[in-house]
mmCIF file of the N, C-alpha and C atoms, coordinates in Angstrom:
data_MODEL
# 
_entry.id   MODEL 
# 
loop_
_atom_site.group_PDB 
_atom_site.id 
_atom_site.type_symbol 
_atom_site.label_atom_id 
_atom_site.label_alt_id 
_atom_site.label_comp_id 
_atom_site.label_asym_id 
_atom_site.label_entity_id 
_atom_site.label_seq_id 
_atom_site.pdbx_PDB_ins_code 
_atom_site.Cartn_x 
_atom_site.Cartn_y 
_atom_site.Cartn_z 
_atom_site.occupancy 
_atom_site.B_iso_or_equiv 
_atom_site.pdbx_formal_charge 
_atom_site.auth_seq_id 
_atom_site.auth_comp_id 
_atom_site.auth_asym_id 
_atom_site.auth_atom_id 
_atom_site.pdbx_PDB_model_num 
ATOM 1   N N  . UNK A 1 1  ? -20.417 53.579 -11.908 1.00 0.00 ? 1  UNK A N  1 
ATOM 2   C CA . UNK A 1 1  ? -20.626 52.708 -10.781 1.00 0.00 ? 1  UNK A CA 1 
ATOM 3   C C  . UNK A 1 1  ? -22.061 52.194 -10.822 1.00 0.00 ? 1  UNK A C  1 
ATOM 4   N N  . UNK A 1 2  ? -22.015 50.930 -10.643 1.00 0.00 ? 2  UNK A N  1 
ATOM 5   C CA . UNK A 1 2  ? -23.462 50.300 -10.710 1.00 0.00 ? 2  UNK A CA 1 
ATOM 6   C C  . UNK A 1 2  ? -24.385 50.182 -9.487  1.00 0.00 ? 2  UNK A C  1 
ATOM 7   N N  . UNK A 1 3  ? -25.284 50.500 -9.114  1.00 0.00 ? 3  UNK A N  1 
ATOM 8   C CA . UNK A 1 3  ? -25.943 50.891 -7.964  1.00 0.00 ? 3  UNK A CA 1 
ATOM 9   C C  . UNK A 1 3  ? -27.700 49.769 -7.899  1.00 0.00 ? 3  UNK A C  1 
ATOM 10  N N  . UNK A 1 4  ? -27.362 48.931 -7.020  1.00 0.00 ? 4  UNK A N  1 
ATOM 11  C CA . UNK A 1 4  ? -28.799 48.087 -7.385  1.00 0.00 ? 4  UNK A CA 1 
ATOM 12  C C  . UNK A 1 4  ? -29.732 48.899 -6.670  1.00 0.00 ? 4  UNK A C  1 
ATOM 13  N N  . UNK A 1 5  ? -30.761 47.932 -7.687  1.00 0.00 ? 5  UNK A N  1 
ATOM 14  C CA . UNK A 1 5  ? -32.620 48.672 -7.003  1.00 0.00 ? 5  UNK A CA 1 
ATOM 15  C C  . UNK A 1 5  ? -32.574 48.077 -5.570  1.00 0.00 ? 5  UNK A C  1 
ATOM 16  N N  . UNK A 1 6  ? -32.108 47.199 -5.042  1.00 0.00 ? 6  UNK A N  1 
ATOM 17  C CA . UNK A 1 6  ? -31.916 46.886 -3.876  1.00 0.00 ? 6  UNK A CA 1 
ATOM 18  C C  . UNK A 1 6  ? -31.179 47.151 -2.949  1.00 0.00 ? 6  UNK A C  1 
ATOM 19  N N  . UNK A 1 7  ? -30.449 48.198 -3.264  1.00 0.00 ? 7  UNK A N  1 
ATOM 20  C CA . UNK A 1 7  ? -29.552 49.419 -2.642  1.00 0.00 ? 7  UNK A CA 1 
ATOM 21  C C  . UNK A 1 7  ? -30.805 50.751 -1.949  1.00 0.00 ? 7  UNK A C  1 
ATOM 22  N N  . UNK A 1 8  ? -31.158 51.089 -3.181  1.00 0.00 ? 8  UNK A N  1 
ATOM 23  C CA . UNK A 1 8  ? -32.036 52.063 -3.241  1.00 0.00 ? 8  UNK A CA 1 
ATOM 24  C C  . UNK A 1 8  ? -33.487 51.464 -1.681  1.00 0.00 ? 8  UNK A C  1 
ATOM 25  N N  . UNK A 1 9  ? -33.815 50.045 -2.102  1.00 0.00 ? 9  UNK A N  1 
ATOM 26  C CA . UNK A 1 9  ? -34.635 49.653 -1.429  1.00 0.00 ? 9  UNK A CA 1 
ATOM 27  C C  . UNK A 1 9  ? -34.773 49.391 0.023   1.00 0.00 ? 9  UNK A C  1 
ATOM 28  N N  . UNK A 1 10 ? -33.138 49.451 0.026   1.00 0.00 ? 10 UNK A N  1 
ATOM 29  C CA . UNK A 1 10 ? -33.014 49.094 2.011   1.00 0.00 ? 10 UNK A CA 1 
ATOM 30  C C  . UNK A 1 10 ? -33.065 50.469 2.197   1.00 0.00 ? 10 UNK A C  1 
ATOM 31  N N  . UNK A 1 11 ? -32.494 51.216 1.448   1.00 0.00 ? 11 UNK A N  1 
ATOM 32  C CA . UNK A 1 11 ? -32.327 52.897 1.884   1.00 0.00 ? 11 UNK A CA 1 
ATOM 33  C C  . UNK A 1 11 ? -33.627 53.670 2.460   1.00 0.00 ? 11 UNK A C  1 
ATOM 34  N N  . UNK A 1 12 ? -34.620 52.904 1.536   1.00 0.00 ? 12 UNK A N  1 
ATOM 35  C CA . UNK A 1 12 ? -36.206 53.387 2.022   1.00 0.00 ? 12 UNK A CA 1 
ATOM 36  C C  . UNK A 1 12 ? -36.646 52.837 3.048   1.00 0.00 ? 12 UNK A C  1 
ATOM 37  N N  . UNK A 1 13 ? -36.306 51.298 3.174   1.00 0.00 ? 13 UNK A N  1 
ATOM 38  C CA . UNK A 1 13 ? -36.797 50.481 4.496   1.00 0.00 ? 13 UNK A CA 1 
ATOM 39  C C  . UNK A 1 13 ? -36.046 50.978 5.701   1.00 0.00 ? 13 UNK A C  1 
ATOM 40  N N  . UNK A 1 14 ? -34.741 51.635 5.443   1.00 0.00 ? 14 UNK A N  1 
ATOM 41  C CA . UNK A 1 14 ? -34.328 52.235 6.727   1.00 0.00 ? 14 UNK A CA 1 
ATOM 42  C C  . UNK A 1 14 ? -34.788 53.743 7.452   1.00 0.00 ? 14 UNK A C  1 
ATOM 43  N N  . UNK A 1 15 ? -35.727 54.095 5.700   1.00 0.00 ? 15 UNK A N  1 
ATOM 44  C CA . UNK A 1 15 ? -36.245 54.758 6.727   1.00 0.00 ? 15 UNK A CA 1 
ATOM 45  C C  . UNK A 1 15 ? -37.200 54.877 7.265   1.00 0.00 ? 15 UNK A C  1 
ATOM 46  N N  . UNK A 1 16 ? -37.942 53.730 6.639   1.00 0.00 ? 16 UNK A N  1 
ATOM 47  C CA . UNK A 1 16 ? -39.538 53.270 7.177   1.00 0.00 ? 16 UNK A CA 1 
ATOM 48  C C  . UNK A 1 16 ? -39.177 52.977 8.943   1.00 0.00 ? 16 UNK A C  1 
ATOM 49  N N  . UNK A 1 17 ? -37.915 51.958 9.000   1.00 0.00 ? 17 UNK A N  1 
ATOM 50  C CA . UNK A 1 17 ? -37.841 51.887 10.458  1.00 0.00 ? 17 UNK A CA 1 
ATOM 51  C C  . UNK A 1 17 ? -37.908 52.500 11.537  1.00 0.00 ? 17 UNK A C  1 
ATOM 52  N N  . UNK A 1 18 ? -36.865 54.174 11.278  1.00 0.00 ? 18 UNK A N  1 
ATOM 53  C CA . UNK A 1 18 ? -36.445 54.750 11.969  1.00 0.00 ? 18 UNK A CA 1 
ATOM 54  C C  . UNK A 1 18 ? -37.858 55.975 12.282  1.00 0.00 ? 18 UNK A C  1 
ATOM 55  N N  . UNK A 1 19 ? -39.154 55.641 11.478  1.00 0.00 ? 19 UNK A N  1 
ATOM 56  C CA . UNK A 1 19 ? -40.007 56.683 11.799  1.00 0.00 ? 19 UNK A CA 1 
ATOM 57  C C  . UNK A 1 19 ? -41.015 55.808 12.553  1.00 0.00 ? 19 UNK A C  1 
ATOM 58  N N  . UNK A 1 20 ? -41.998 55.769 13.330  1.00 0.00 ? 20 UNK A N  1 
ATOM 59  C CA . UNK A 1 20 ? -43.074 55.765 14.293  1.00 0.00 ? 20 UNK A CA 1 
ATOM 60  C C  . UNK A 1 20 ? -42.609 54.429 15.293  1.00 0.00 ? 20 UNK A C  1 
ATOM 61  N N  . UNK A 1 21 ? -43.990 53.951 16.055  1.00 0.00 ? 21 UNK A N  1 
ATOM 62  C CA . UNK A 1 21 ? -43.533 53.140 17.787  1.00 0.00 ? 21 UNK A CA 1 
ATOM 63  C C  . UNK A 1 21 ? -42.513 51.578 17.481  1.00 0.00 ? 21 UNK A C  1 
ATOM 64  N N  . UNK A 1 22 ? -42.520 51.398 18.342  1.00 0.00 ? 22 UNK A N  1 
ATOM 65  C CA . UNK A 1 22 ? -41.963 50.220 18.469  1.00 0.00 ? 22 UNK A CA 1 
ATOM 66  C C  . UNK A 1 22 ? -42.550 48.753 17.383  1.00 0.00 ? 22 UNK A C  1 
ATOM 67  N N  . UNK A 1 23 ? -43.935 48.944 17.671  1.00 0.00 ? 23 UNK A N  1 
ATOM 68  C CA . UNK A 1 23 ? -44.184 47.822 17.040  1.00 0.00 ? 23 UNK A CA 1 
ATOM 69  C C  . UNK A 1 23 ? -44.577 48.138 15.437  1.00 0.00 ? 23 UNK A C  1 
ATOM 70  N N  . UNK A 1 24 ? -44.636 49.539 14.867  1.00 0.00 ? 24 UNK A N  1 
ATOM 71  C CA . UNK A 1 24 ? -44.506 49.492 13.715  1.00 0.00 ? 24 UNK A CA 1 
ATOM 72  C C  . UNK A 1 24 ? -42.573 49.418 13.256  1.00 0.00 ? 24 UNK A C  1 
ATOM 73  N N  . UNK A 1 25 ? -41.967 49.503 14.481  1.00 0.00 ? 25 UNK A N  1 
ATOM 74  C CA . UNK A 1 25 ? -40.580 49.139 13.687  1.00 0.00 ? 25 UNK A CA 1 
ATOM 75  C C  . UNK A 1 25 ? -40.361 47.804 13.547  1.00 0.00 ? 25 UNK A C  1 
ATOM 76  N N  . UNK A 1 26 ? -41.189 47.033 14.444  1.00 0.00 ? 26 UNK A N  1 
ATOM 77  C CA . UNK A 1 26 ? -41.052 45.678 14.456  1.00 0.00 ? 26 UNK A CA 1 
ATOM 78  C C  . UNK A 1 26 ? -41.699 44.923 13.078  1.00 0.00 ? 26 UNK A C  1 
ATOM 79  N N  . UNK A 1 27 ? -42.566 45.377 12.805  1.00 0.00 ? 27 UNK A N  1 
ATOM 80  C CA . UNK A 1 27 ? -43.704 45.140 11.508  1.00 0.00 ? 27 UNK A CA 1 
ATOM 81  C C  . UNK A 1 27 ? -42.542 45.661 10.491  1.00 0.00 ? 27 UNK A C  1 
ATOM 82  N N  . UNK A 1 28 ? -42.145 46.554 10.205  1.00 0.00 ? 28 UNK A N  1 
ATOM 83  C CA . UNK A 1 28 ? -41.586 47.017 9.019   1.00 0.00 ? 28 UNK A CA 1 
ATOM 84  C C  . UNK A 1 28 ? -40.068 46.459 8.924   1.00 0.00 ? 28 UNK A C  1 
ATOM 85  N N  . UNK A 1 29 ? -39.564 46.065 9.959   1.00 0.00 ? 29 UNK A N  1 
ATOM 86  C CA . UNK A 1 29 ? -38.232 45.135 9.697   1.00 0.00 ? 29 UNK A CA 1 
ATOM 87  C C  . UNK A 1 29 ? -38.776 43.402 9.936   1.00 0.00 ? 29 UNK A C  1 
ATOM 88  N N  . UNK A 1 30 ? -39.899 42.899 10.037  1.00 0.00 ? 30 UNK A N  1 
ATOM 89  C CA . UNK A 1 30 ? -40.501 41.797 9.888   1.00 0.00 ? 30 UNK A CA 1 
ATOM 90  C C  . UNK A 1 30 ? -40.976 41.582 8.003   1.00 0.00 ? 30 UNK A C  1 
ATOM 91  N N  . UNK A 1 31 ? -41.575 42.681 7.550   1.00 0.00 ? 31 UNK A N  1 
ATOM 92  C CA . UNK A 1 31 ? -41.268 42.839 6.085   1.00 0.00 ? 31 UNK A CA 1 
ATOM 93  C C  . UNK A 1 31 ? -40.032 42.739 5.442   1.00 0.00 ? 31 UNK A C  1 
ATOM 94  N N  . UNK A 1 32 ? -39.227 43.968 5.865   1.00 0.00 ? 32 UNK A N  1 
ATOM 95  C CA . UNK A 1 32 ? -37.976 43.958 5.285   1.00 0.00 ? 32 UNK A CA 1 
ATOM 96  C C  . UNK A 1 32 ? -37.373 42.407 4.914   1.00 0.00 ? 32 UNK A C  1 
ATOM 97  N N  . UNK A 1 33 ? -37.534 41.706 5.986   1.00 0.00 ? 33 UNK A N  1 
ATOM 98  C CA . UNK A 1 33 ? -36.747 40.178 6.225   1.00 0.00 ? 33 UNK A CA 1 
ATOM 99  C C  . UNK A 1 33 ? -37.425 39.272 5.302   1.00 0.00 ? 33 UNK A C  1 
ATOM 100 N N  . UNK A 1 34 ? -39.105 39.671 5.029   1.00 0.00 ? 34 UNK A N  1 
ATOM 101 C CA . UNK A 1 34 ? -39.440 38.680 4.154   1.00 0.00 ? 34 UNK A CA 1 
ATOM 102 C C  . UNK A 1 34 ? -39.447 39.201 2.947   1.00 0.00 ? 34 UNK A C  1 
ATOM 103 N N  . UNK A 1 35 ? -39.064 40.331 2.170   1.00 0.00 ? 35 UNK A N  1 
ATOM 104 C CA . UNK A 1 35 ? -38.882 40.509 1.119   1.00 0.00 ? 35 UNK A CA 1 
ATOM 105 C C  . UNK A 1 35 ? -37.493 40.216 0.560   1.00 0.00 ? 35 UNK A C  1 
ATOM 106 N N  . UNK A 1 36 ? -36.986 40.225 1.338   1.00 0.00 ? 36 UNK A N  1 
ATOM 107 C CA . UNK A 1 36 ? -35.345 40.000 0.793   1.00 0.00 ? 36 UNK A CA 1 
ATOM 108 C C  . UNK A 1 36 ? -35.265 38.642 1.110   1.00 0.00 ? 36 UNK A C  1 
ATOM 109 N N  . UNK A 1 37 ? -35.741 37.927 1.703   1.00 0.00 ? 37 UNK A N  1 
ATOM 110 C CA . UNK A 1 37 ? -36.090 36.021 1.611   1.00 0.00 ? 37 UNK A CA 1 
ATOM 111 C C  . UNK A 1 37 ? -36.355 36.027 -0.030  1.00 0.00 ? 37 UNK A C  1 
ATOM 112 N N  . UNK A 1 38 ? -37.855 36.762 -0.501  1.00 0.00 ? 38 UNK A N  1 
ATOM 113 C CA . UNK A 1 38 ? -38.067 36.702 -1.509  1.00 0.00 ? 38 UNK A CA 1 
ATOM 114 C C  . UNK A 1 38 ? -36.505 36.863 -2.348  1.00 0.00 ? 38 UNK A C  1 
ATOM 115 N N  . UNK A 1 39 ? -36.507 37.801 -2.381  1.00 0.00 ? 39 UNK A N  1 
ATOM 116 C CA . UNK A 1 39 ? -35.354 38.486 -3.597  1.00 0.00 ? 39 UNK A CA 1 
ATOM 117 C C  . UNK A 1 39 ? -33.831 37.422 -3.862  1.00 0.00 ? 39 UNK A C  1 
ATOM 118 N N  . UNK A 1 40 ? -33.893 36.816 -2.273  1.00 0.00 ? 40 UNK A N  1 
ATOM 119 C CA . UNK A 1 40 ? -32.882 35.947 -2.236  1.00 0.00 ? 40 UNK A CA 1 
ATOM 120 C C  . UNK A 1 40 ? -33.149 34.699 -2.742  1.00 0.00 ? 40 UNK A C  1 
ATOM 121 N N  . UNK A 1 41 ? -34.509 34.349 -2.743  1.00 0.00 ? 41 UNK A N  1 
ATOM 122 C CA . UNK A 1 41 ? -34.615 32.909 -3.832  1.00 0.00 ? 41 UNK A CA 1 
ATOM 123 C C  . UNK A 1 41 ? -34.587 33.062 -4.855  1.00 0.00 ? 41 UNK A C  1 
ATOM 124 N N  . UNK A 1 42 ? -35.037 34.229 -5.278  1.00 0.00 ? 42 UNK A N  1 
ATOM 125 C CA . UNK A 1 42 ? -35.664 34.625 -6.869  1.00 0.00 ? 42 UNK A CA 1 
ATOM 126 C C  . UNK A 1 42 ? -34.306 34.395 -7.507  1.00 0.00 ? 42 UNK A C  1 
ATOM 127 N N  . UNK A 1 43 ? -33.114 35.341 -6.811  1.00 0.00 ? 43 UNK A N  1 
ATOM 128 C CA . UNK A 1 43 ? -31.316 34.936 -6.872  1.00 0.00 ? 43 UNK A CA 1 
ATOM 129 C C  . UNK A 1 43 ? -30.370 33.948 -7.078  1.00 0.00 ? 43 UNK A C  1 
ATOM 130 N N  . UNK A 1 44 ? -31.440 33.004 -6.156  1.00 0.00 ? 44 UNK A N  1 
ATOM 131 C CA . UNK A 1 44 ? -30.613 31.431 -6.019  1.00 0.00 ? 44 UNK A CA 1 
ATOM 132 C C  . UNK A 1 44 ? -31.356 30.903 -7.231  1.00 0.00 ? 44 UNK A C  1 
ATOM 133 N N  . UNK A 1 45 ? -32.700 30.770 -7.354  1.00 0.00 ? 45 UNK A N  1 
ATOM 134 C CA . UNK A 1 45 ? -33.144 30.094 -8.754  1.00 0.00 ? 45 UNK A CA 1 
ATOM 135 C C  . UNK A 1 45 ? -32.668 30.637 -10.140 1.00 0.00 ? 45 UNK A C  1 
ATOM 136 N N  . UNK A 1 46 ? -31.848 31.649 -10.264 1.00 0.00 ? 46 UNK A N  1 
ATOM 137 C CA . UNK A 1 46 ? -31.172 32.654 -11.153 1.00 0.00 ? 46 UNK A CA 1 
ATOM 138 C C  . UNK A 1 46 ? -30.479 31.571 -11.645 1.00 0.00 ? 46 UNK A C  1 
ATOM 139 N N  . UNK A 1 47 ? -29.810 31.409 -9.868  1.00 0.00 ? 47 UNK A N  1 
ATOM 140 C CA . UNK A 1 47 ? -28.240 31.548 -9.999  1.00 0.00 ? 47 UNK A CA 1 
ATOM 141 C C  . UNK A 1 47 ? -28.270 29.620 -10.733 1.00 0.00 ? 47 UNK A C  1 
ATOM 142 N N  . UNK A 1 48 ? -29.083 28.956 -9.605  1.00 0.00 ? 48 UNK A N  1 
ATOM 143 C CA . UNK A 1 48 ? -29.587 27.658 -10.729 1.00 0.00 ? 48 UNK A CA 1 
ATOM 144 C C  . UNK A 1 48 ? -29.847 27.740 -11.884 1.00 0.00 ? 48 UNK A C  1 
ATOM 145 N N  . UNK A 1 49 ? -30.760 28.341 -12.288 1.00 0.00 ? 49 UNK A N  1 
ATOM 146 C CA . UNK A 1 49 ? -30.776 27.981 -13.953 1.00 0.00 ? 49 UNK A CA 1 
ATOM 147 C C  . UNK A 1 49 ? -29.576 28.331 -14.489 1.00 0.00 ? 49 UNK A C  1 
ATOM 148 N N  . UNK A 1 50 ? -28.816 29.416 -14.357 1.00 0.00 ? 50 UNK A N  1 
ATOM 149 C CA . UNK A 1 50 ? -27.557 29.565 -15.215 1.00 0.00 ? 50 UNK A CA 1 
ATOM 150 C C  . UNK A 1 50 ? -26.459 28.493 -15.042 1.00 0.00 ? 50 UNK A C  1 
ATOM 151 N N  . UNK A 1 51 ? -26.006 27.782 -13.665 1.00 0.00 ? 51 UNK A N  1 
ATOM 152 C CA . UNK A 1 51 ? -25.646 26.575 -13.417 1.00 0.00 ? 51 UNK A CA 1 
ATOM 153 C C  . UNK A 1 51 ? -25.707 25.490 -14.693 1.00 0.00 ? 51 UNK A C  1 
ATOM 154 N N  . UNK A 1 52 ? -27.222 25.030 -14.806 1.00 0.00 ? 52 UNK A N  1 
ATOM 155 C CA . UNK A 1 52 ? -27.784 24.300 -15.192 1.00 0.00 ? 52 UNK A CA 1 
ATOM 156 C C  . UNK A 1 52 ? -27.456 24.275 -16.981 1.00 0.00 ? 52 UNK A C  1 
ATOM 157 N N  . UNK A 1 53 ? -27.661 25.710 -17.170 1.00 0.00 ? 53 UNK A N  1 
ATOM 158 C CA . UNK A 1 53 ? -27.392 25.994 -18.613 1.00 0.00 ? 53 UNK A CA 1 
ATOM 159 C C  . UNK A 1 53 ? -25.785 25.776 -18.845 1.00 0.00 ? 53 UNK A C  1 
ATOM 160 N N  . UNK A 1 54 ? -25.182 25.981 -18.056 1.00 0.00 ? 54 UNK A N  1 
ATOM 161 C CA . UNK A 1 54 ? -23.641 26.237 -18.125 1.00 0.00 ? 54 UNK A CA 1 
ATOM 162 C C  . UNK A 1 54 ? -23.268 24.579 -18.078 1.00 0.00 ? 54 UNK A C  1 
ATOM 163 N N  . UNK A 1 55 ? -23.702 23.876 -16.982 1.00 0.00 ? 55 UNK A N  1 
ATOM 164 C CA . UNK A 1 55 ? -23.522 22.436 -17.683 1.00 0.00 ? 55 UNK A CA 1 
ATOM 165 C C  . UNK A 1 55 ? -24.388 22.096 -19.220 1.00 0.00 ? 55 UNK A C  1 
ATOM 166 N N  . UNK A 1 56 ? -25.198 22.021 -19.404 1.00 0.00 ? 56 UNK A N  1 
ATOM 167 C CA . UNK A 1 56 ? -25.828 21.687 -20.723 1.00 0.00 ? 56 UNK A CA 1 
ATOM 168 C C  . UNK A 1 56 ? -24.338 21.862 -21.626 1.00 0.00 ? 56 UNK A C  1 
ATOM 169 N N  . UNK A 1 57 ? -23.857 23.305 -21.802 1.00 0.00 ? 57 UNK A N  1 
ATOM 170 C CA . UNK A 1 57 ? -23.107 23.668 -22.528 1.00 0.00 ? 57 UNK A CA 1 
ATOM 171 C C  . UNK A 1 57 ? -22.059 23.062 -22.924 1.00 0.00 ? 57 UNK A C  1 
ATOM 172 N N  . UNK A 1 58 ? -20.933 22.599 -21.362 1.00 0.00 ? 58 UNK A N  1 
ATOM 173 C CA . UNK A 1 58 ? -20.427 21.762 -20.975 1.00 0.00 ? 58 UNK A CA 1 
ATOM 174 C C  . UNK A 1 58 ? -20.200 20.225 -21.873 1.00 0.00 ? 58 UNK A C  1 
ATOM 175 N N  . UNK A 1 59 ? -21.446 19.464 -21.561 1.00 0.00 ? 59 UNK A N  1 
ATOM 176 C CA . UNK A 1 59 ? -21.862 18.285 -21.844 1.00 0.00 ? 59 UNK A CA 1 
ATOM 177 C C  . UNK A 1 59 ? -21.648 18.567 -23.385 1.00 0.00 ? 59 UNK A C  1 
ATOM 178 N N  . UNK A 1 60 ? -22.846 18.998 -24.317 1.00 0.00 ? 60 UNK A N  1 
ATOM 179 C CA . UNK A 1 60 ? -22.619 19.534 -25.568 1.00 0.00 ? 60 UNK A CA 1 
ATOM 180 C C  . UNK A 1 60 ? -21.064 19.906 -26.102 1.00 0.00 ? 60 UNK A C  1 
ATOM 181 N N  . UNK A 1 61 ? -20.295 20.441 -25.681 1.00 0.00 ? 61 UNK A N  1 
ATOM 182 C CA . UNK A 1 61 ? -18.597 21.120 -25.807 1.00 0.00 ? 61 UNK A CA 1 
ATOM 183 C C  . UNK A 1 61 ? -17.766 19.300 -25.977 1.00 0.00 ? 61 UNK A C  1 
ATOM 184 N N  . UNK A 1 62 ? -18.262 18.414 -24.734 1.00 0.00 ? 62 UNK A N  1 
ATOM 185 C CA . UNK A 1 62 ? -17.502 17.460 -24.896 1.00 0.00 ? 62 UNK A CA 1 
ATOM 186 C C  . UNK A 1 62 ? -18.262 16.282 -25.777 1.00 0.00 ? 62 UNK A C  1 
ATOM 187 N N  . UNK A 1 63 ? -19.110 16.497 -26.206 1.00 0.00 ? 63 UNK A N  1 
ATOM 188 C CA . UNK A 1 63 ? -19.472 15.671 -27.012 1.00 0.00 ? 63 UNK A CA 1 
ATOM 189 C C  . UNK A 1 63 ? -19.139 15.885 -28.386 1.00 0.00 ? 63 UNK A C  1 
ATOM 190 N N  . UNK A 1 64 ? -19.467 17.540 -28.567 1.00 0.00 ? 64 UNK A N  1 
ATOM 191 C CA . UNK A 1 64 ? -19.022 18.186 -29.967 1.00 0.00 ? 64 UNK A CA 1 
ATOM 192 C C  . UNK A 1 64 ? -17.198 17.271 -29.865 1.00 0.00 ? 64 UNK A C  1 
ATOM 193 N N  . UNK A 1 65 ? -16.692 17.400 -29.001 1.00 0.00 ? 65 UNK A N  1 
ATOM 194 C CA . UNK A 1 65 ? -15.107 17.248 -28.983 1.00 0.00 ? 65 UNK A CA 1 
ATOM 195 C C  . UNK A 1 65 ? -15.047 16.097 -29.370 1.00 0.00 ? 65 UNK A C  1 
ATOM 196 N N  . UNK A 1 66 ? -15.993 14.994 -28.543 1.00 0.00 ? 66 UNK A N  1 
ATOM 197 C CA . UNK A 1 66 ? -15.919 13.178 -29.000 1.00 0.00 ? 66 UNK A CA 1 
ATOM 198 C C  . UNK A 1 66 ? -15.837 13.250 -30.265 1.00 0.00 ? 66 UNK A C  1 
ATOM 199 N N  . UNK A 1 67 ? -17.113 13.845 -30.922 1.00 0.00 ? 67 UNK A N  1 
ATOM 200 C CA . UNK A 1 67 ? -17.507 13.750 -32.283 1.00 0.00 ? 67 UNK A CA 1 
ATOM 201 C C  . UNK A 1 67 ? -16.678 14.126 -33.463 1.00 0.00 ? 67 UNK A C  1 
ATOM 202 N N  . UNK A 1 68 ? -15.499 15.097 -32.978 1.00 0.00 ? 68 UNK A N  1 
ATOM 203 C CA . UNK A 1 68 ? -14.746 15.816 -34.334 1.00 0.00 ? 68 UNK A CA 1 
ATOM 204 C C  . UNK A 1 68 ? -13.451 14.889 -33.418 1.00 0.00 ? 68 UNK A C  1 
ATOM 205 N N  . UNK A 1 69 ? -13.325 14.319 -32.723 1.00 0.00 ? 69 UNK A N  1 
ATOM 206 C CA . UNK A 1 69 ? -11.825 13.835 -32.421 1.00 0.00 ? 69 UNK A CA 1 
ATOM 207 C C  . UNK A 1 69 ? -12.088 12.147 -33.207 1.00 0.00 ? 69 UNK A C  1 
ATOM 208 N N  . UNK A 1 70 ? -13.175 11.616 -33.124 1.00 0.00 ? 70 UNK A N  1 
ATOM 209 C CA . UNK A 1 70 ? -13.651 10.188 -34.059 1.00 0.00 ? 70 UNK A CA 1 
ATOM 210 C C  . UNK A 1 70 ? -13.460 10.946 -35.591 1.00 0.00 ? 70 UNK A C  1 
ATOM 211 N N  . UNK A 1 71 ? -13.521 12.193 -36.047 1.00 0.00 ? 71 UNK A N  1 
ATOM 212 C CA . UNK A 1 71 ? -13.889 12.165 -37.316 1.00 0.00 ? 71 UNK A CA 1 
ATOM 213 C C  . UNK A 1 71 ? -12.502 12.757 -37.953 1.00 0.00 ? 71 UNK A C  1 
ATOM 214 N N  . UNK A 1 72 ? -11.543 13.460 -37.013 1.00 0.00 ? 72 UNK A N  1 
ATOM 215 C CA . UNK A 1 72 ? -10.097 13.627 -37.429 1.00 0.00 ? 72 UNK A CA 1 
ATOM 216 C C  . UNK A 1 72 ? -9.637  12.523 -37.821 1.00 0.00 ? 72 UNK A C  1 
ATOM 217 N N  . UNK A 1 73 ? -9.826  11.327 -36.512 1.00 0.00 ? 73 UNK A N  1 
ATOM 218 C CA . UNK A 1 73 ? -9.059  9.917  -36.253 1.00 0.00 ? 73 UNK A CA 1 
ATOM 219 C C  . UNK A 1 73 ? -9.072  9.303  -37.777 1.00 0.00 ? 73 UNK A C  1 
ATOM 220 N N  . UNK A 1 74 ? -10.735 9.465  -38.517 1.00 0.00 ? 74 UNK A N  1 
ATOM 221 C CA . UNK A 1 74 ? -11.389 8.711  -39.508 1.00 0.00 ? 74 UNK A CA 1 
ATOM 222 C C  . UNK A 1 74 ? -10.213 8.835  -40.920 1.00 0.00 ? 74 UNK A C  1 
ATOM 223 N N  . UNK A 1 75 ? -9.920  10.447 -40.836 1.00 0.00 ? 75 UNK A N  1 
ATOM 224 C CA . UNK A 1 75 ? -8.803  10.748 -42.076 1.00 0.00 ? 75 UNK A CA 1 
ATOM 225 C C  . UNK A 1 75 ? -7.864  10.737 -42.547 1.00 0.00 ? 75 UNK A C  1 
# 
């Protein structure tokens, strides 16, 4: 079973929360929210570039196809 570092990481932030006053719970789930903003773009720009590559591929696949379907036609 695969278990992310970001499993592990809320596990600690929950328990950063649940120890001292009010406004250090407020501070430490005011972090929490902006690190996982972070983690969540870092994700989406992932998830873009592989997009991006996956068309390239795409494009390339149907051109390779133009190119050997003109050169069957040729014989």
């Amino acid at each position: 079973m695969f278990i992310s570092q970001s499993y592990f990481h809320d596990i600690i932030w929950c328990q950063k929360l649940s120890i001292g006053g009010t406004t250090e719970k407020i501070v430490s789930a005011f972090h929490l929210v902006l690190s996982e903003q972070a983690n969540e773009d870092a994700e989406m720009s992932k998830c873009k570039s592989a997009v991006q590559h996956v068309r390239k591929i795409e494009k390339d696949v149907d051109i390779a196809c133009a190119t050997g379907k003109h050169t069957t036609e040729e014989k």
